[in-house]
N, CA, C and O atoms as CSV, one atom per row, in Angstrom:
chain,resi,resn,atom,element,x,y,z
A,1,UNK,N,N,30.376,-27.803,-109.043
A,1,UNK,CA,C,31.136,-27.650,-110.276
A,1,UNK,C,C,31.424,-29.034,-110.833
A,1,UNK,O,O,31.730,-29.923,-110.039
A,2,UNK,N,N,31.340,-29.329,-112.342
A,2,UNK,CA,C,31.703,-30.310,-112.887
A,2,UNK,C,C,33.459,-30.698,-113.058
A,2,UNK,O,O,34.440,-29.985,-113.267
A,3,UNK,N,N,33.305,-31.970,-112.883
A,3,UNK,CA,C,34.884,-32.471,-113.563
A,3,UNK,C,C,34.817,-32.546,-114.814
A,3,UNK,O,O,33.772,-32.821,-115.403
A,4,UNK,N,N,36.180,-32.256,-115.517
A,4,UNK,CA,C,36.000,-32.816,-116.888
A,4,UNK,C,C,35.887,-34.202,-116.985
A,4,UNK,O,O,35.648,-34.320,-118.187
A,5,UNK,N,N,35.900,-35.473,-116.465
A,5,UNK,CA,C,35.423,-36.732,-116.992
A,5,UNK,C,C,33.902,-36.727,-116.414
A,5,UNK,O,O,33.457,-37.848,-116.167
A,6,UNK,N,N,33.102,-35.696,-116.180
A,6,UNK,CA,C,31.965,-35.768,-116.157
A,6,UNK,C,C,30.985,-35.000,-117.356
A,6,UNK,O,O,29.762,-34.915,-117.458
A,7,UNK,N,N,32.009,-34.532,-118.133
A,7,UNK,CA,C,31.617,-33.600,-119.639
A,7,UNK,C,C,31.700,-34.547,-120.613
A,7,UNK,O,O,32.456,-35.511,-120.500
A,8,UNK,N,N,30.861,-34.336,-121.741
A,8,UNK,CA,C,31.170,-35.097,-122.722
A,8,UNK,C,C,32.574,-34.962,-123.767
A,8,UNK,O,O,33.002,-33.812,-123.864
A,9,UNK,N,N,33.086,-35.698,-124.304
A,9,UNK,CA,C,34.299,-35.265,-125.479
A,9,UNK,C,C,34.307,-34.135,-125.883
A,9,UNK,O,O,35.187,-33.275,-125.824
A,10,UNK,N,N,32.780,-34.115,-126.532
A,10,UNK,CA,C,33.054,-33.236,-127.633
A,10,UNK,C,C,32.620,-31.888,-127.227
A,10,UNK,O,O,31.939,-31.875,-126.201
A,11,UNK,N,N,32.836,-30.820,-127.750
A,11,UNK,CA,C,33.495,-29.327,-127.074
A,11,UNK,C,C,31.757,-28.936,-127.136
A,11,UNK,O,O,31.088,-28.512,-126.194
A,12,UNK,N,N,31.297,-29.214,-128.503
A,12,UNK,CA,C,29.546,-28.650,-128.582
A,12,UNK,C,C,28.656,-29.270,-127.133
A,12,UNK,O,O,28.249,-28.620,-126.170
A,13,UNK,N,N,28.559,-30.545,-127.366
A,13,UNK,CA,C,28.021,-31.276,-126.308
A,13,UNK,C,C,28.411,-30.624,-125.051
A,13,UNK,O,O,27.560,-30.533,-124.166
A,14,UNK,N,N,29.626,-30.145,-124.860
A,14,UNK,CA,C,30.081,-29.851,-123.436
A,14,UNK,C,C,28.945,-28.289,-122.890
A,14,UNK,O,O,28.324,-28.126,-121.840
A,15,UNK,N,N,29.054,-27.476,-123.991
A,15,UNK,CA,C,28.268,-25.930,-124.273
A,15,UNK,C,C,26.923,-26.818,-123.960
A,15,UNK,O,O,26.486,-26.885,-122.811
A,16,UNK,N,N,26.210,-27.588,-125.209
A,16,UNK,CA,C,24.897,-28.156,-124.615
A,16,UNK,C,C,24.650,-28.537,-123.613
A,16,UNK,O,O,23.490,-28.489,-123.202
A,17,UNK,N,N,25.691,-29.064,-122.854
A,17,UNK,CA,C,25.546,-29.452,-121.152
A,17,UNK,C,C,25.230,-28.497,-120.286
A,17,UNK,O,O,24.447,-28.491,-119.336
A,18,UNK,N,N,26.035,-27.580,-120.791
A,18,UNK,CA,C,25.991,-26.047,-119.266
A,18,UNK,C,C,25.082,-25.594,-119.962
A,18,UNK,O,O,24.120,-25.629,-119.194
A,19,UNK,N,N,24.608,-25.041,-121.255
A,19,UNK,CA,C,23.332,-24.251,-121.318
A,19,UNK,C,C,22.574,-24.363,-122.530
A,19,UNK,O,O,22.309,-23.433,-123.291
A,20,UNK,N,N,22.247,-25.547,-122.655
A,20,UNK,CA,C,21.228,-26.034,-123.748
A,20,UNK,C,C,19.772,-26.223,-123.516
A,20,UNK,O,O,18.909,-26.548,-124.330
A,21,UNK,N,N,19.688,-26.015,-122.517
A,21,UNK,CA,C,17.931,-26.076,-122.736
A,21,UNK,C,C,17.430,-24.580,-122.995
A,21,UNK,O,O,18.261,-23.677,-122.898
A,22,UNK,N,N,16.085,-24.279,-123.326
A,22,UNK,CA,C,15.690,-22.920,-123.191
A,22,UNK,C,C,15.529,-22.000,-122.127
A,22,UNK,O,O,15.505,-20.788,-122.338
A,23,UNK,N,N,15.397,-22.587,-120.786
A,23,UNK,CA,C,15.447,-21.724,-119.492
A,23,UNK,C,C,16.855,-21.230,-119.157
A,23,UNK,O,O,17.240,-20.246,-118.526
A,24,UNK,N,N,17.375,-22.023,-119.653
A,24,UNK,CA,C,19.103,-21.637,-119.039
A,24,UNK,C,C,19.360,-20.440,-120.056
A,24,UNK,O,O,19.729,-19.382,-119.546
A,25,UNK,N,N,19.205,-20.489,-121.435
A,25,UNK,CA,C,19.427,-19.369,-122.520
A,25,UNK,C,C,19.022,-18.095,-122.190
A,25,UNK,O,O,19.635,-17.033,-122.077
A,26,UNK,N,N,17.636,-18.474,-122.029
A,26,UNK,CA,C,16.977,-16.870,-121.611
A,26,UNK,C,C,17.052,-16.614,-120.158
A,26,UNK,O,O,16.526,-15.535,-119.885
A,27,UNK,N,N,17.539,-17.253,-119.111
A,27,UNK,CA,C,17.886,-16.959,-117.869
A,27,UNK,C,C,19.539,-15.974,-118.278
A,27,UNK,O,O,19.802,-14.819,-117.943
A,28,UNK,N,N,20.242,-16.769,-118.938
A,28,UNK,CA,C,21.533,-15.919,-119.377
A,28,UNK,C,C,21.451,-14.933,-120.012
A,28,UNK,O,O,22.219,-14.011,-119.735
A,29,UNK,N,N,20.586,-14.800,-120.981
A,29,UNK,CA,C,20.468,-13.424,-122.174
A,29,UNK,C,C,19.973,-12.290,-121.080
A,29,UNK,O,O,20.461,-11.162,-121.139
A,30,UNK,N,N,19.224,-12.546,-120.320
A,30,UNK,CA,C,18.703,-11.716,-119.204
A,30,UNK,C,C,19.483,-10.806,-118.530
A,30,UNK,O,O,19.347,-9.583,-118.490
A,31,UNK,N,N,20.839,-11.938,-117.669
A,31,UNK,CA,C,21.947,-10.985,-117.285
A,31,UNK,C,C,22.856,-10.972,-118.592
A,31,UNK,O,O,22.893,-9.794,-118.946
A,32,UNK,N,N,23.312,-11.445,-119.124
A,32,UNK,CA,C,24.210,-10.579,-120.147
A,32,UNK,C,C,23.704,-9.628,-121.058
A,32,UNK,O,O,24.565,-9.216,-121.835
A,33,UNK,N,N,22.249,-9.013,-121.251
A,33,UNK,CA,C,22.240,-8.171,-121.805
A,33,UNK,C,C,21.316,-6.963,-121.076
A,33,UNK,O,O,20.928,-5.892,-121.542
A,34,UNK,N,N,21.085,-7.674,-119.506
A,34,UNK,CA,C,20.482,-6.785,-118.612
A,34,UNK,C,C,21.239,-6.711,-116.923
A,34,UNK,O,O,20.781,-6.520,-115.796
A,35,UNK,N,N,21.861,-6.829,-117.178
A,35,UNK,CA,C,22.722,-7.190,-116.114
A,35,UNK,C,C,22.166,-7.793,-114.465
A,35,UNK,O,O,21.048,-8.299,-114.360
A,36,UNK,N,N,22.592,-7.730,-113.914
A,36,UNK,CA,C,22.459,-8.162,-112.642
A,36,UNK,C,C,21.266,-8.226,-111.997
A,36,UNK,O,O,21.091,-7.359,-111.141
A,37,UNK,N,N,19.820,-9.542,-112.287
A,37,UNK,CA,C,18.640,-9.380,-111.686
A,37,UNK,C,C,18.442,-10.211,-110.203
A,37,UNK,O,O,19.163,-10.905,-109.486
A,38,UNK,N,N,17.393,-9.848,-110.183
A,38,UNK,CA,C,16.295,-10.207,-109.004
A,38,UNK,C,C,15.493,-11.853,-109.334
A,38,UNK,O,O,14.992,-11.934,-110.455
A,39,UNK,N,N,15.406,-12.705,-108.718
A,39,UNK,CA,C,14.232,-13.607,-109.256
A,39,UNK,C,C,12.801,-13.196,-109.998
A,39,UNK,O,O,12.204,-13.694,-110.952
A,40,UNK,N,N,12.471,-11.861,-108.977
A,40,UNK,CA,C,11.257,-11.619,-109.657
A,40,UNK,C,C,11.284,-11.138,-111.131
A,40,UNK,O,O,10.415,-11.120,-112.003
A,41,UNK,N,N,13.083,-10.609,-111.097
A,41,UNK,CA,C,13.343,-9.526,-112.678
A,41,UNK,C,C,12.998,-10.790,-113.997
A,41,UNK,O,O,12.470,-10.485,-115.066
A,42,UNK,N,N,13.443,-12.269,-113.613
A,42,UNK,CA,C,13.157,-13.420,-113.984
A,42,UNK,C,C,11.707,-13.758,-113.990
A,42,UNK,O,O,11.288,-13.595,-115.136
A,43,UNK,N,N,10.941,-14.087,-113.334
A,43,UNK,CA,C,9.646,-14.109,-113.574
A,43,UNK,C,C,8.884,-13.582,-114.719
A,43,UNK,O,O,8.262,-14.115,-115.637
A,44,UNK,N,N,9.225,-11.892,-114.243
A,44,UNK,CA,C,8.770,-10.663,-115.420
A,44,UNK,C,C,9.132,-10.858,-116.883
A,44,UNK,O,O,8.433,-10.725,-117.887
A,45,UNK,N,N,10.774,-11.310,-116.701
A,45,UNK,CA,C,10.963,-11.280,-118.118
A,45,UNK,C,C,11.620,-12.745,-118.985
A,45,UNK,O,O,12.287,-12.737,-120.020
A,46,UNK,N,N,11.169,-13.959,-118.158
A,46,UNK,CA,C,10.704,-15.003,-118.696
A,46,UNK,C,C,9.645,-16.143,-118.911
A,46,UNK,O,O,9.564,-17.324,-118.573
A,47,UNK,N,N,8.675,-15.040,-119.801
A,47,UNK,CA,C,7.633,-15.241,-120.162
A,47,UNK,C,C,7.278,-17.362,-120.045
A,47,UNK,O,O,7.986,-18.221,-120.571
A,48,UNK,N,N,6.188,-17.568,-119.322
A,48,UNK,CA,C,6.033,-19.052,-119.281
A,48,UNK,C,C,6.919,-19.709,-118.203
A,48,UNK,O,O,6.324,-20.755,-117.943
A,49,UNK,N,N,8.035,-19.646,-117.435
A,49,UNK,CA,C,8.573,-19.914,-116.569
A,49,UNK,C,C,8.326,-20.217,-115.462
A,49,UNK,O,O,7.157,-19.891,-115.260
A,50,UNK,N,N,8.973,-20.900,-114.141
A,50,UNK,CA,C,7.841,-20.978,-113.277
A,50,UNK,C,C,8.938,-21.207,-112.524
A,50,UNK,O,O,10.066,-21.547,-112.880
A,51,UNK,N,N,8.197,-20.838,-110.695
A,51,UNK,CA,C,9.062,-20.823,-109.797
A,51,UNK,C,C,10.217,-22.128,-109.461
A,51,UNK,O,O,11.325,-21.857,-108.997
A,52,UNK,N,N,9.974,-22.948,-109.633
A,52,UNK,CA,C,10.672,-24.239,-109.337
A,52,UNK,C,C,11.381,-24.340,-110.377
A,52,UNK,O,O,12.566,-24.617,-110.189
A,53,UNK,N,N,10.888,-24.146,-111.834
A,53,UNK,CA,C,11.810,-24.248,-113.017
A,53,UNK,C,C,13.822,-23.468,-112.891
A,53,UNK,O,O,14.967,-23.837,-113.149
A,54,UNK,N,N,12.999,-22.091,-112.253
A,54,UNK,CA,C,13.903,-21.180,-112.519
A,54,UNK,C,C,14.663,-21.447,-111.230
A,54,UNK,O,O,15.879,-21.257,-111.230
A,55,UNK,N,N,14.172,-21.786,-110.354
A,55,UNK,CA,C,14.979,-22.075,-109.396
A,55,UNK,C,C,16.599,-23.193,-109.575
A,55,UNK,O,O,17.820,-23.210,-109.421
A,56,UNK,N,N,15.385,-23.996,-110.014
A,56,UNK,CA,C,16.633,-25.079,-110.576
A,56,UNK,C,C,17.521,-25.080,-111.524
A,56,UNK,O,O,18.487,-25.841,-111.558
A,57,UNK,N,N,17.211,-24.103,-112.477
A,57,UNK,CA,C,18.254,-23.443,-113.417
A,57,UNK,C,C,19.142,-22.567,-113.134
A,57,UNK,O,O,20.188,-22.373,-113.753
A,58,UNK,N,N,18.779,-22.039,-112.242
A,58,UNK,CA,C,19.596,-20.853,-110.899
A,58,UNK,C,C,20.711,-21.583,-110.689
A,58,UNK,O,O,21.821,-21.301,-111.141
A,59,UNK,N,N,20.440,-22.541,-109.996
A,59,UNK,CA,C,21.447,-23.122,-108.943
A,59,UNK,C,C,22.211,-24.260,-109.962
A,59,UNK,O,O,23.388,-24.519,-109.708
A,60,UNK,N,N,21.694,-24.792,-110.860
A,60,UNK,CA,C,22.447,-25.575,-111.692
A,60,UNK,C,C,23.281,-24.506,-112.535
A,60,UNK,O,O,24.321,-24.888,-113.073
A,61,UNK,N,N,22.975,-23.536,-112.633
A,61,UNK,CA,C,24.208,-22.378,-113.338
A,61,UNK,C,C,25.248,-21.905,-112.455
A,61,UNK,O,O,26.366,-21.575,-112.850
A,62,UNK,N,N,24.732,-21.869,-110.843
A,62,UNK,CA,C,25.816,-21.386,-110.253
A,62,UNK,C,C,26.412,-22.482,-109.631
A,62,UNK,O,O,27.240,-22.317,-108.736
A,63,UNK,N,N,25.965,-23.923,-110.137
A,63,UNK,CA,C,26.722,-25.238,-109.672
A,63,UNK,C,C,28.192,-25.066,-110.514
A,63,UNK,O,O,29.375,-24.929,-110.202
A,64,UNK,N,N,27.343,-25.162,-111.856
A,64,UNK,CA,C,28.046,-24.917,-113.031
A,64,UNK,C,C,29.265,-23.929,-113.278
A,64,UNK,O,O,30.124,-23.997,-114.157
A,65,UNK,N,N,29.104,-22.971,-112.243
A,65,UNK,CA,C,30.487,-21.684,-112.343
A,65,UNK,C,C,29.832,-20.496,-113.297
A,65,UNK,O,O,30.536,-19.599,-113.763
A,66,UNK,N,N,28.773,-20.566,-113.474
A,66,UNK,CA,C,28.383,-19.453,-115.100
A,66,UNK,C,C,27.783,-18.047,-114.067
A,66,UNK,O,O,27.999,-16.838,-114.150
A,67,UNK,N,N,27.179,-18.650,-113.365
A,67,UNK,CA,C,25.967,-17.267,-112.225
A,67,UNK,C,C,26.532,-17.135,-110.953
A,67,UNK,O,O,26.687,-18.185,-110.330
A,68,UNK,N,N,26.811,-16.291,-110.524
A,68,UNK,CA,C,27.247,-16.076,-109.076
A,68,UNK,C,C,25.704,-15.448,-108.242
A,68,UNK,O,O,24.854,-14.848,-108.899
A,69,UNK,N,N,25.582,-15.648,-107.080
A,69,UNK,CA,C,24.348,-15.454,-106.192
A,69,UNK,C,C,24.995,-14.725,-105.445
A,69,UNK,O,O,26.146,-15.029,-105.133
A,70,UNK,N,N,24.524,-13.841,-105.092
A,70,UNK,CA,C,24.932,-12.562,-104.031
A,70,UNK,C,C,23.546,-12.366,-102.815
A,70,UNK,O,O,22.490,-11.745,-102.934
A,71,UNK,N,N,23.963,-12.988,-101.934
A,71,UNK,CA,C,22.429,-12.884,-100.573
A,71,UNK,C,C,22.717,-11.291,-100.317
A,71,UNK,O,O,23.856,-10.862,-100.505
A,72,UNK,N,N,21.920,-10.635,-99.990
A,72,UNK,CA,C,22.114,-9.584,-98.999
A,72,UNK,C,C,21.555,-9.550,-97.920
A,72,UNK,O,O,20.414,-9.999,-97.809
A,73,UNK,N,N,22.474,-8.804,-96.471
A,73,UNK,CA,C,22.210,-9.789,-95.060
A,73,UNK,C,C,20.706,-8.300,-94.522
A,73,UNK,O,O,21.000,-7.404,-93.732
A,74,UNK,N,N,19.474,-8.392,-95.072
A,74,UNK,CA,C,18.605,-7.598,-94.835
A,74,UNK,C,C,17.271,-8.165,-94.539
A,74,UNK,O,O,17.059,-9.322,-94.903
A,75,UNK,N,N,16.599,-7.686,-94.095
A,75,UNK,CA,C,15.324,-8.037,-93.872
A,75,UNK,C,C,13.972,-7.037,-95.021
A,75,UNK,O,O,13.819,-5.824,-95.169
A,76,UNK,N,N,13.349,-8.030,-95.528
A,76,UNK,CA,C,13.457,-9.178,-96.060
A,76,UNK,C,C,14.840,-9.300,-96.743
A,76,UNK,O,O,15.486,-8.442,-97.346
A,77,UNK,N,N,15.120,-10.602,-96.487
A,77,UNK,CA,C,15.944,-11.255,-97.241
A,77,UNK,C,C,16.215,-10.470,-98.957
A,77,UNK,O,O,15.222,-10.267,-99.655
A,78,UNK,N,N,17.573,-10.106,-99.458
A,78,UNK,CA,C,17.238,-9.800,-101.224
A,78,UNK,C,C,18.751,-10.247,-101.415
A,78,UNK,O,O,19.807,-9.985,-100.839
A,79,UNK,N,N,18.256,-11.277,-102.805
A,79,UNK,CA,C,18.679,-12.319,-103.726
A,79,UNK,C,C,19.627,-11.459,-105.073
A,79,UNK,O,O,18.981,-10.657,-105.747
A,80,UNK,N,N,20.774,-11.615,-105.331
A,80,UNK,CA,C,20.966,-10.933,-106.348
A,80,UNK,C,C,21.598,-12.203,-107.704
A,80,UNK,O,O,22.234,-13.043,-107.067
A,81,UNK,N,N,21.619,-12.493,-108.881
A,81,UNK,CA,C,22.002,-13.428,-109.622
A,81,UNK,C,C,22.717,-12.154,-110.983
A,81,UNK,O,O,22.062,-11.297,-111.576
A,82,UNK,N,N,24.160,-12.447,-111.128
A,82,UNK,CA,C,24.861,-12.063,-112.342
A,82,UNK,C,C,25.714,-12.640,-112.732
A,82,UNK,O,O,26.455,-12.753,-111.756
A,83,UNK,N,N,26.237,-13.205,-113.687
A,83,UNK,CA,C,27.377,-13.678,-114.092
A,83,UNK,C,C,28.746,-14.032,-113.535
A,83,UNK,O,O,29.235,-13.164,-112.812
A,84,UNK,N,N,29.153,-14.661,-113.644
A,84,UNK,CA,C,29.928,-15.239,-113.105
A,84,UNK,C,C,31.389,-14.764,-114.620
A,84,UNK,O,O,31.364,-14.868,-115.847
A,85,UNK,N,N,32.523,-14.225,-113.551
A,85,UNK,CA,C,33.837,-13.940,-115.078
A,85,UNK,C,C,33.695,-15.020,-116.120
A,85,UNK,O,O,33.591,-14.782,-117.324
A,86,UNK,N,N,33.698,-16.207,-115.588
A,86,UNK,CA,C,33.306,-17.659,-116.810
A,86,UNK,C,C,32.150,-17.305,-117.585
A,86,UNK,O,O,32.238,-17.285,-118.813
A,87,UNK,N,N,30.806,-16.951,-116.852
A,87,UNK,CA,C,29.561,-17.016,-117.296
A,87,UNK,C,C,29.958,-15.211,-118.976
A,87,UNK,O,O,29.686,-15.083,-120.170
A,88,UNK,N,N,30.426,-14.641,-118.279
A,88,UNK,CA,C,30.539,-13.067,-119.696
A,88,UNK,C,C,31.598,-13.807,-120.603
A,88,UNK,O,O,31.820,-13.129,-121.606
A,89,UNK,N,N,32.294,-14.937,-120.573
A,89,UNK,CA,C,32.789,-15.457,-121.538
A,89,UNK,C,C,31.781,-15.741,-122.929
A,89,UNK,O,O,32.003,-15.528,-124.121
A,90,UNK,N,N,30.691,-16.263,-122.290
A,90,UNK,CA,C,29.510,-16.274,-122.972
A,90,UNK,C,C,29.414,-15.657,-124.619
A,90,UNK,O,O,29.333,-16.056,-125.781
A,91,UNK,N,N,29.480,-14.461,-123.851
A,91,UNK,CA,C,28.796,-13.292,-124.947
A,91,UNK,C,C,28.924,-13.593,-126.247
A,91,UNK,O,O,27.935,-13.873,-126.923
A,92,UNK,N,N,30.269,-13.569,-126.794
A,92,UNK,CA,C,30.300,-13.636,-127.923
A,92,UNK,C,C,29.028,-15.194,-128.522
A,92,UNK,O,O,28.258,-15.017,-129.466
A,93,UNK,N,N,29.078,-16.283,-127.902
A,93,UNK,CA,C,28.388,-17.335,-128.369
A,93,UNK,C,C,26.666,-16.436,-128.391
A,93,UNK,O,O,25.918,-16.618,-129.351
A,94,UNK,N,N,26.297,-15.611,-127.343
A,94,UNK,CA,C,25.281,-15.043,-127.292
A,94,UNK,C,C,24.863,-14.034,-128.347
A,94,UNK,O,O,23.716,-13.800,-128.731
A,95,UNK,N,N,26.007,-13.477,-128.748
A,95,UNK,CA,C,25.942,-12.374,-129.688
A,95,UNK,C,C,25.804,-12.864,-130.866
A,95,UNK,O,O,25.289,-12.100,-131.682
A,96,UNK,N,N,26.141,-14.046,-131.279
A,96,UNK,CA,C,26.179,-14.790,-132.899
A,96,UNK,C,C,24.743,-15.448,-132.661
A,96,UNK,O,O,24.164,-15.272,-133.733
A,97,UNK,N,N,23.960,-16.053,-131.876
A,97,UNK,CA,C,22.751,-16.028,-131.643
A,97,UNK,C,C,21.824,-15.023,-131.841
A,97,UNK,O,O,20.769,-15.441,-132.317
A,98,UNK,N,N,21.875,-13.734,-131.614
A,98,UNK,CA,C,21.091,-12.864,-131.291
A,98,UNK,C,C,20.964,-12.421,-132.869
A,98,UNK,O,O,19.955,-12.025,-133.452
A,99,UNK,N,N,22.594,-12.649,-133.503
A,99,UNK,CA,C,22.511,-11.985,-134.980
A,99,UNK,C,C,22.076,-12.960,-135.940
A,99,UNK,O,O,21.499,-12.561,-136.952
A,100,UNK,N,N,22.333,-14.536,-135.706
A,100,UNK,CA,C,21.265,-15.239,-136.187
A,100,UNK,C,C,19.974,-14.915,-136.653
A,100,UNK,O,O,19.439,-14.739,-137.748
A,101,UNK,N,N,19.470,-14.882,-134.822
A,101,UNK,CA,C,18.405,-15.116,-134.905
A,101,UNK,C,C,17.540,-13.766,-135.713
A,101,UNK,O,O,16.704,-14.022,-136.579
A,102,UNK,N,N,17.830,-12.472,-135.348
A,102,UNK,CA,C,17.676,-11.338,-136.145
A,102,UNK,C,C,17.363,-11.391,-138.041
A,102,UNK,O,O,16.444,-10.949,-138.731
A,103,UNK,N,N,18.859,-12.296,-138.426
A,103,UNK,CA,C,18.897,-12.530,-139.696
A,103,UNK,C,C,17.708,-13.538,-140.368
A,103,UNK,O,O,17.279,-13.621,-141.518
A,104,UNK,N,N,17.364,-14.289,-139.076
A,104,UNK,CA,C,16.269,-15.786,-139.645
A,104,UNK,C,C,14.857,-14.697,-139.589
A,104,UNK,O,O,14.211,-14.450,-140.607
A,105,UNK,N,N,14.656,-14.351,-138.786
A,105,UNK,CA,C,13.167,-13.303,-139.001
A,105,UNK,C,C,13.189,-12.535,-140.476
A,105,UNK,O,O,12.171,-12.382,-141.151
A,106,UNK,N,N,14.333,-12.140,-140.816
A,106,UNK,CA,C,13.875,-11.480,-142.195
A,106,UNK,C,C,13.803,-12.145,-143.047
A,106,UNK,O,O,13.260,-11.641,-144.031
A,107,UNK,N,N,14.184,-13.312,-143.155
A,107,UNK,CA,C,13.822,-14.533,-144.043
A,107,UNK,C,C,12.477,-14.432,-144.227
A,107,UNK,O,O,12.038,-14.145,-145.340
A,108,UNK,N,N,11.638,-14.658,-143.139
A,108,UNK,CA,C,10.176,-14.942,-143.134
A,108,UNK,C,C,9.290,-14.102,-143.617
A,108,UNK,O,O,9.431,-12.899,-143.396
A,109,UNK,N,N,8.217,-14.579,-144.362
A,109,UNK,CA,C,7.412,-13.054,-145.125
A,109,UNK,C,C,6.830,-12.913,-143.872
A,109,UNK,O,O,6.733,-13.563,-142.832
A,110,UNK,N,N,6.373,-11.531,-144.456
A,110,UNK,CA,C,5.730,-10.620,-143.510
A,110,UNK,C,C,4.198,-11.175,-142.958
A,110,UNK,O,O,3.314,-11.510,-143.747
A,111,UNK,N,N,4.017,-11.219,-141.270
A,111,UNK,CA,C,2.829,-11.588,-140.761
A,111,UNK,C,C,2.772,-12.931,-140.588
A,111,UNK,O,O,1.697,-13.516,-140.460
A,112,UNK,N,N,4.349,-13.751,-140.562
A,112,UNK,CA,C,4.385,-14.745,-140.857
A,112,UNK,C,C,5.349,-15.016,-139.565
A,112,UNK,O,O,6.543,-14.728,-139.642
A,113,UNK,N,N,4.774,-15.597,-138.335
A,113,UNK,CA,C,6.112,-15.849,-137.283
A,113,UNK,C,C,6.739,-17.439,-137.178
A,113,UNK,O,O,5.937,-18.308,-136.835
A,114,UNK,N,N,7.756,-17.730,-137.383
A,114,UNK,CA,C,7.805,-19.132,-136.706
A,114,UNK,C,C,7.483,-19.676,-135.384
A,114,UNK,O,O,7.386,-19.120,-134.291
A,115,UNK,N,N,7.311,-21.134,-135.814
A,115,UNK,CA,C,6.767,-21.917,-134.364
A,115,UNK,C,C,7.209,-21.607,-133.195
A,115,UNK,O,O,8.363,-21.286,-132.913
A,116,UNK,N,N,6.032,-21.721,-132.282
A,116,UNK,CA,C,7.403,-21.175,-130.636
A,116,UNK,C,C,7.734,-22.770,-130.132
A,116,UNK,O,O,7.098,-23.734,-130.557
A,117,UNK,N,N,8.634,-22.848,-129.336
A,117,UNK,CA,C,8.735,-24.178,-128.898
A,117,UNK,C,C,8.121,-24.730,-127.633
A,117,UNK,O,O,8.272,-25.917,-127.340
């Protein structure tokens, strides 16, 4: 977990810190709007991703306080990753995204997608 003199000032920057890149976004949209996955549920449904990527976004979220990891004591081994009470604070920032992003597609004429990144 971070200290606050290890965050930046400003409140945006601080949000860009815990989940500004694109793996961390769609690792989160995943459980907050699918709740509680598997690594592999990650794989499946973040298209381009890769084992080491997601790994390290895993554990830097549940460094972070946002993802809680749940082992279960079975053979094989099974991994569970959901939110953390901090991490469903989220939502609403997720939900003004989602309606964004919804609203920016109808902007665009038809047959016409924007760049992927």
């Amino acid at each position: 977990m971070l200290t606050k003199d290890e965050l930046p000032d400003c409140p945006v920057a601080t949000t860009v810190r815990l989940i500004g890149n694109k793996w961390k976004l769609l690792i989160i949209r995943n459980m907050m709007y699918g709740g509680t996955q598997r690594f592999t549920d990650f794989i499946k449904n973040v298209p381009g991703i890769s084992k080491k990527v997601l790994t390290d976004n895993l554990r830097a979220l549940e460094a972070d306080g946002l993802v809680r990891r749940k082992v279960f004591a079975e053979m094989p081994p099974r991994v569970e990753y959901s939110l953390s009470v901090l991490g469903k604070t989220l939502k609403p920032v997720f939900d003004a995204l989602m309606a964004w992003g919804t609203e920016y597609k109808k902007t665009l004429p038809k047959g016409k997608q924007p760049p992927m990144p």
